[in-house]
C-alpha positions in Angstrom: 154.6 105.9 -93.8 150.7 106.6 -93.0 151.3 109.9 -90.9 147.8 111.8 -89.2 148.0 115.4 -88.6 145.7 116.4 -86.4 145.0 120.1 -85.5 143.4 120.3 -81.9 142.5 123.9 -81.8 138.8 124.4 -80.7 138.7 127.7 -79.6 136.4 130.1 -81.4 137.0 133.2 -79.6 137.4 136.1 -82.0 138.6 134.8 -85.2 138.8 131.5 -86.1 142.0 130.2 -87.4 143.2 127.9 -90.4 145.5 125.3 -89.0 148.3 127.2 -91.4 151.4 126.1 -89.5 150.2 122.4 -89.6 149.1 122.9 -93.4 152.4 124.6 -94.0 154.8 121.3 -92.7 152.1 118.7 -94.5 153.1 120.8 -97.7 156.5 120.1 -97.1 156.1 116.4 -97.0 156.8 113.7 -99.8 153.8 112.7 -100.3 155.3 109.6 -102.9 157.0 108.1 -99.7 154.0 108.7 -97.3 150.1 108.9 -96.9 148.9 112.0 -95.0 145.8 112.7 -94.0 144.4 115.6 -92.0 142.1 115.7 -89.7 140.6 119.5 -88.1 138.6 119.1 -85.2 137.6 122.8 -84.9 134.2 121.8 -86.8 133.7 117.9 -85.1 130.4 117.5 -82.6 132.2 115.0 -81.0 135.5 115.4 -81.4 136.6 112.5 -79.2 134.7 110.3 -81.0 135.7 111.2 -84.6 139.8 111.1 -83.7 138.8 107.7 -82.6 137.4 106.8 -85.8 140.0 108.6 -87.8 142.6 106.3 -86.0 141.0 103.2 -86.4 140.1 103.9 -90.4 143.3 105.1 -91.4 145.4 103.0 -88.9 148.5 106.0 -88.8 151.9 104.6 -88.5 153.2 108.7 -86.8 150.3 111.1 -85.0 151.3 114.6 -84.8 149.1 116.5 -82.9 149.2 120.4 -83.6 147.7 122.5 -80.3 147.6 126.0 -81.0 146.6 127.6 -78.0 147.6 126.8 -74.0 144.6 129.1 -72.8 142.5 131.9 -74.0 145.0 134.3 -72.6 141.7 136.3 -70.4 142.2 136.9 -66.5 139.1 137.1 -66.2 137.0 134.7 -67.9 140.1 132.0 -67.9 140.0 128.5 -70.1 142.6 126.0 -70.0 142.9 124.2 -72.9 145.9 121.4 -71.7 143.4 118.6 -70.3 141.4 118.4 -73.5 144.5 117.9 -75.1 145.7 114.9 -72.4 142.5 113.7 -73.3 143.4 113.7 -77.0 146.8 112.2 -76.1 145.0 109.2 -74.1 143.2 108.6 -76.8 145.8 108.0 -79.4 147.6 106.0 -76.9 144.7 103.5 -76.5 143.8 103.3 -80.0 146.9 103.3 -81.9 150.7 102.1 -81.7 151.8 105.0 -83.6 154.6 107.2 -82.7 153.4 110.1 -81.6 154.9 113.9 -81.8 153.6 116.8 -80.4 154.2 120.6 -82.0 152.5 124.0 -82.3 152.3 127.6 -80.9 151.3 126.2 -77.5 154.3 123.9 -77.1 156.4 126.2 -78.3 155.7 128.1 -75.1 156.3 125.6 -72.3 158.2 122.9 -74.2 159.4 120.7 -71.7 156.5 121.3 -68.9 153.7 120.1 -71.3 155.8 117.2 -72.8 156.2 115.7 -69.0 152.2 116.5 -69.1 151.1 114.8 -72.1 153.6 112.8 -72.5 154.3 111.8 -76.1 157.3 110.2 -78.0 158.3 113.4 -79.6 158.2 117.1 -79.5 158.8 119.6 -82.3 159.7 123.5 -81.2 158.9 126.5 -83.4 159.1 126.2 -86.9 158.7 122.1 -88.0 158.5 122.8 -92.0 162.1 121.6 -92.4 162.8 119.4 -88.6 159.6 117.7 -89.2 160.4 115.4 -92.8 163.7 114.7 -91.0 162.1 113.4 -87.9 159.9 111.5 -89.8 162.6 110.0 -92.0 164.9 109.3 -88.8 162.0 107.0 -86.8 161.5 105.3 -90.3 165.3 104.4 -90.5 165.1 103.8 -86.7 168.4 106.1 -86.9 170.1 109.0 -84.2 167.8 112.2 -83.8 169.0 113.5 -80.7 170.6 116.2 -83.1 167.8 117.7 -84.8 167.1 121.6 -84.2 163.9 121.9 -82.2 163.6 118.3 -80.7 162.5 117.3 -77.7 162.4 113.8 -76.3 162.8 111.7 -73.4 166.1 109.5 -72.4 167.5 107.8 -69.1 168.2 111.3 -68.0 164.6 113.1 -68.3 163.2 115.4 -70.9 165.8 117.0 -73.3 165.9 119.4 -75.9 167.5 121.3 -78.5 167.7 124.6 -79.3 165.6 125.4 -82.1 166.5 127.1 -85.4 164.4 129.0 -87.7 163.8 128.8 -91.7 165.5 131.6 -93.3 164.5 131.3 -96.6 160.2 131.4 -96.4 160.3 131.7 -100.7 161.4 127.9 -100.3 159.0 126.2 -98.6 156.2 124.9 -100.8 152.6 126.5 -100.1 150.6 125.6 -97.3 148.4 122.4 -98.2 144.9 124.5 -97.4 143.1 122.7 -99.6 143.4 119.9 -97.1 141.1 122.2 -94.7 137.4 123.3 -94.8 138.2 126.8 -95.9 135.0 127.9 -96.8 134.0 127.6 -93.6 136.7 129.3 -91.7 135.4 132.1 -94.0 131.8 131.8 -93.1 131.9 131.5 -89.4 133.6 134.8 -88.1 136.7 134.1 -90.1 138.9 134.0 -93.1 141.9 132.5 -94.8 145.2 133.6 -93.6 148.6 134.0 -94.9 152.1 134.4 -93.4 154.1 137.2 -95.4 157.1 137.2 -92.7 158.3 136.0 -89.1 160.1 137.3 -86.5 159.8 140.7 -84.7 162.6 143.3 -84.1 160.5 144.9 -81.7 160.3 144.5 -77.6 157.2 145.0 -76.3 157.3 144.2 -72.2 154.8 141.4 -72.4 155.6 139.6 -75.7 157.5 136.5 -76.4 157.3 137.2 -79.8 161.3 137.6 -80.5 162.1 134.7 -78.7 160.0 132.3 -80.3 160.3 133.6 -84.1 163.7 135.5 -83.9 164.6 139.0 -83.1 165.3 140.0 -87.0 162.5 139.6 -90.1 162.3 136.6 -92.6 160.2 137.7 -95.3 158.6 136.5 -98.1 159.3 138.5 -101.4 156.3 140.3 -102.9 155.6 137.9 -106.2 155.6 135.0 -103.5 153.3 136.4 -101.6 150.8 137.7 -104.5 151.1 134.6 -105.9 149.8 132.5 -102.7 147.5 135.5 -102.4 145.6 134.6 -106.2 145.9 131.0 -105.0 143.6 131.4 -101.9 141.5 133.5 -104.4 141.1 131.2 -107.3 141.8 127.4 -105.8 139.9 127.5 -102.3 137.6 130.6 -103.4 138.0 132.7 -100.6 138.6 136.5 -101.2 139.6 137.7 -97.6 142.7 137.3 -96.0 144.4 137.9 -92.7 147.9 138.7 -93.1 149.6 137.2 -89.4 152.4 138.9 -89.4 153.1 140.7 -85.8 153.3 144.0 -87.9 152.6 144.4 -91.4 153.9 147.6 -92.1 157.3 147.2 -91.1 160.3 147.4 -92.9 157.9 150.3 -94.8 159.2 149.6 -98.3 158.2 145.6 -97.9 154.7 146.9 -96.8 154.9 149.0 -100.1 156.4 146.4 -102.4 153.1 143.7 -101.5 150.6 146.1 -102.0 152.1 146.8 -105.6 152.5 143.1 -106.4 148.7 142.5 -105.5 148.0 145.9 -107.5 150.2 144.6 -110.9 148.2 140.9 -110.5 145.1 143.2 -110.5 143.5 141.0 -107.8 140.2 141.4 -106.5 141.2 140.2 -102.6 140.4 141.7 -99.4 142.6 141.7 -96.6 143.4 142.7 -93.2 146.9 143.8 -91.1 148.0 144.6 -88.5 149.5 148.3 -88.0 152.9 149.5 -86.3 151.3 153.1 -85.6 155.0 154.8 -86.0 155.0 153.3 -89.3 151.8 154.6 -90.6 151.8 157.6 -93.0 149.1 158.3 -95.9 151.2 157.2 -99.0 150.8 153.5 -97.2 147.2 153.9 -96.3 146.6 154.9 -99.9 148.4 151.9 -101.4 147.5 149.6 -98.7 143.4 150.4 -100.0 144.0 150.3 -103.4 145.6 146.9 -103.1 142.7 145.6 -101.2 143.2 146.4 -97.4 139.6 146.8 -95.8 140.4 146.7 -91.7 143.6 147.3 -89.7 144.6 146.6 -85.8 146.6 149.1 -84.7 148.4 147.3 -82.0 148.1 150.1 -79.3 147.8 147.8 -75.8 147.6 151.4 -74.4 146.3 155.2 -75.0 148.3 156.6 -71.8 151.7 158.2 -72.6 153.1 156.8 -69.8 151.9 153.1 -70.3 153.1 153.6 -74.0 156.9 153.6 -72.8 156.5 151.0 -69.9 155.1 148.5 -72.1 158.0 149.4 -74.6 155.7 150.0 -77.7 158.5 152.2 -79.5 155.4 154.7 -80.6 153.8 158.3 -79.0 150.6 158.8 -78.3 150.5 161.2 -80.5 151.9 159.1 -83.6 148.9 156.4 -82.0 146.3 159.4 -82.8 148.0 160.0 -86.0 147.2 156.9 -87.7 143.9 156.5 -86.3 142.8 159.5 -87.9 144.3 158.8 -91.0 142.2 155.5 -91.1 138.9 157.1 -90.0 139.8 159.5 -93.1 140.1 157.1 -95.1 137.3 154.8 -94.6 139.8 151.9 -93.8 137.9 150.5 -90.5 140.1 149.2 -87.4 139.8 147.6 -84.2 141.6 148.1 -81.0 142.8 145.9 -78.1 144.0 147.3 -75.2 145.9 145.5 -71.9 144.8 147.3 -69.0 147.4 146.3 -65.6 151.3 146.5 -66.6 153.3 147.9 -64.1 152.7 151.3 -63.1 149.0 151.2 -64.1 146.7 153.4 -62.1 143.2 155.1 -62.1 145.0 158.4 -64.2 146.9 155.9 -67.2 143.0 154.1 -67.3 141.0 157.2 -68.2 143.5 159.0 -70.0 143.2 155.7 -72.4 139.2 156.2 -71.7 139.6 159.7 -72.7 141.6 159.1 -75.4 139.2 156.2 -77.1 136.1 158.2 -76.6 137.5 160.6 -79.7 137.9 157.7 -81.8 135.9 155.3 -83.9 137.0 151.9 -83.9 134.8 148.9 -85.5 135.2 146.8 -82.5 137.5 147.8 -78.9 138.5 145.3 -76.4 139.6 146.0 -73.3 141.7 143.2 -71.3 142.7 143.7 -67.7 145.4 141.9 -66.4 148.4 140.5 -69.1 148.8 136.7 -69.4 152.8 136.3 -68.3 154.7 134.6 -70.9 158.0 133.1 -70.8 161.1 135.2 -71.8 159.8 138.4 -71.7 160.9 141.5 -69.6 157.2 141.2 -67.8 158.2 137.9 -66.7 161.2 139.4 -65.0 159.3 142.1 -63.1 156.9 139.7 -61.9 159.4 136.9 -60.3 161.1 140.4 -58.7 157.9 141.7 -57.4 157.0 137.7 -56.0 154.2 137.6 -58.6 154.9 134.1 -59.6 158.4 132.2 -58.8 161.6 132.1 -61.2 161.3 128.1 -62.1 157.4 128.8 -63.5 157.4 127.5 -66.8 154.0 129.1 -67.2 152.5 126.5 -68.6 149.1 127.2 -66.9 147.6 130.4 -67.1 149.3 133.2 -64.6 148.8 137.1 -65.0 150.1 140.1 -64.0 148.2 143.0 -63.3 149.4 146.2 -61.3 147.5 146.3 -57.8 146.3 149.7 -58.3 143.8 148.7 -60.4 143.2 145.3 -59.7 139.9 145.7 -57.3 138.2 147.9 -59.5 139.2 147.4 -63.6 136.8 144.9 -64.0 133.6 146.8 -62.9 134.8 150.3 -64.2 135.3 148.8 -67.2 132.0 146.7 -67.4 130.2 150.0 -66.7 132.0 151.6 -69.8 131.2 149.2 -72.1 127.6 149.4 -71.1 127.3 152.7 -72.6 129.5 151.9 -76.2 128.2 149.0 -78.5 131.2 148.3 -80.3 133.1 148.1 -76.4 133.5 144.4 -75.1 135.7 143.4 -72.1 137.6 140.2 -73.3 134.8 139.3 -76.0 132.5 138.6 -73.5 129.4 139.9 -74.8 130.3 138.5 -77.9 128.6 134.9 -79.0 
């Protein structure tokens, strides 16, 4: 079958992306039963125009549409990515019979409230590397589906769906196809390659849906696999920094270890960056995490107030926060910071004792968000229907946000007024191009 993957994401807030999770299913396809082609629409001028001409050159038997992001996740600066992506949809629909299936972080969220939206034949929830070929191969026999992991599809009844499953073994699945994607230029315009070295996330931070959507325990990659993709972004697409996605790099410790080793023993020249658990941080990581490469970390803090620390469940001190901060600033390893100003029990005192706290520091780059985009499934989500924030049946689908009312008439302009005086400060990126 001729099958278009399209990636829709256009956003070029902070870092700019590599379709990976779309590269990573195409990579699982036979490609001697079917004809892919990708098409990225992150770089397109008129991106209307060239989906339209991708459809009608290539004339796809299956569309499946990747959207990576519902919103830009900022209370304050809001953008709502959904009708661009209804606009995508129509677009497909007029100019091609092909089936067309819907996937990606952003569906993942709000499964069933942006299928009745945009309206496609199929859905695909969480993970698609192994539900996708089996979807494909099922509308190509014109055989059942209705029990495939992850599904979602439309019957006499309304929208249904199944519960999704995860892939437990990440050393099986083949390597991402980047080589289908302008790599080079991810690099060159505020971004580089990235790499998945596990999923999941034990942790339970109040905000996150993190261990809903990828599982509450770690799948990980061993440490050859990973070294090995690792010299494969290096020497086949020629791109020598990495991101490593992973919520948290360094945990379980001895994984953390065990990569840094196997890109040490490959003796490869690659840069990368992680993000930090900062009660997992001690300087026999930091020493090996250097040597094998790592330039920048993000600590991911949300908060410098003791207090806030435990409501927003971060499972770290401040102390053990200050800890690995120094430790980096010692050793040259540079890191930026994001904080989330507004969980429940934020005031004026939690506010400047983070203020307080930052001035000490030296990040590369701070961002301060006020207000926390509620996400389905999370403990935050619970707090705000109790509190009458937003109502139990919201599948969140547009953008909604808590933030504590103590703050809420003044963050903004205190916050604006800090950042004046610190270049490296930024409230949501918005100083930044």
């Amino acid at each position: 079958m001729r099958i278009l993957f399209v990636s829709t994401n256009r956003s070029r807030a902070a870092l700019l992306p590599m379709p990976l999770g779309l590269a990573s299913i195409i990579a699982q396809m036979d490609e001697s039963r079917h004809e892919i082609h990708a098409l990225d629409l992150m770089f397109c001028d008129q991106p209307e125009a060239e989906l339209k001409r991708t459809l009608a050159r290539f004339e796809p038997q299956i569309i499946a549409l990747s959207i990576r992001n519902l919103d830009n996740q900022s209370r304050l600066n809001t953008e709502y990515y959904l009708p661009l992506e209804k606009k995508f949809v129509e677009l497909c629909r007029e100019n091609s019979r092909a089936t067309l299936i819907i996937g990606g972080a952003a569906f993942t969220v709000s499964p069933v409230a942006v299928f009745e939206y945009l309206e496609p034949d199929f859905g695909v929830i969480g993970e698609g590397e192994t539900v996708f070929p089996k979807l494909v191969d099922r509308i190509e026999q014109s055989s059942k589906y209705t029990d495939l992991p992850g599904l979602v599809w439309r019957d006499a009844g309304g929208v249904q769906h199944n519960p999704y499953g995860f892939v437990t073994n990440l050393d099986a699945l083949k390597p991402p196809r980047r080589d289908l994607f302008d790599n080079q230029r991810y690099a060159k315009e505020r971004g580089m390659a990235n790499i998945v070295v596990k999923q999941g996330c034990p942790f339970e931070c109040l905000y996150c849906d993190g261990p809903h959507v990828m599982g509450k325990h770690w799948r990980m990659k061993s440490p050859q696999t990973v070294a090995a993709e690792l010299e494969s972004i290096q020497k086949d697409i020629g791109v020598n920094l990495v991101y490593f996605t992973d919520a948290i790099f360094n945990h379980p410790v001895d994984h953390a270890k065990a990569i840094c080793q196997a890109i040490i023993d490959r003796e490869l020249s690659i840069y990368w960056v992680a993000t930090l658990h900062p009660g997992f941080v001690d300087r026999s990581l930091l020493e090996l995490m250097k040597k094998a490469g790592c330039v920048s970390a993000s600590p991911g803090c949300d908060t410098c107030s003791e207090k806030m620390l435990q409501v927003m469940r971060k499972g770290f001190t401040k102390d053990e926060l200050k800890s690995c901060l120094i430790m980096l600033e010692e050793m040259e390893i540079s890191y930026i910071l994001s904080l989330l100003f507004g969980a429940p029990g934020e005031n004026r005192e939690t506010v400047e004792e983070s203020i307080r706290f930052l001035e000490e520091r030296k990040p590369m780059m701070l961002d301060f968000c006020p207000g926390i985009r509620l996400m389905p499934h999370t403990p935050l989500f619970d707090i705000a229907v109790s509190k009458g924030v937003i109502s139990a049946d919201d599948p969140l689908m547009e953008p909604k946000f808590y933030i504590s009312p103590d703050i809420k008439d003044w963050i903004e302009e205190y916050l604006t007024e800090i950042c004046s005086t610190h270049e490296k400060w930024n409230v949501n990126w918005k100083n930044n191009p």
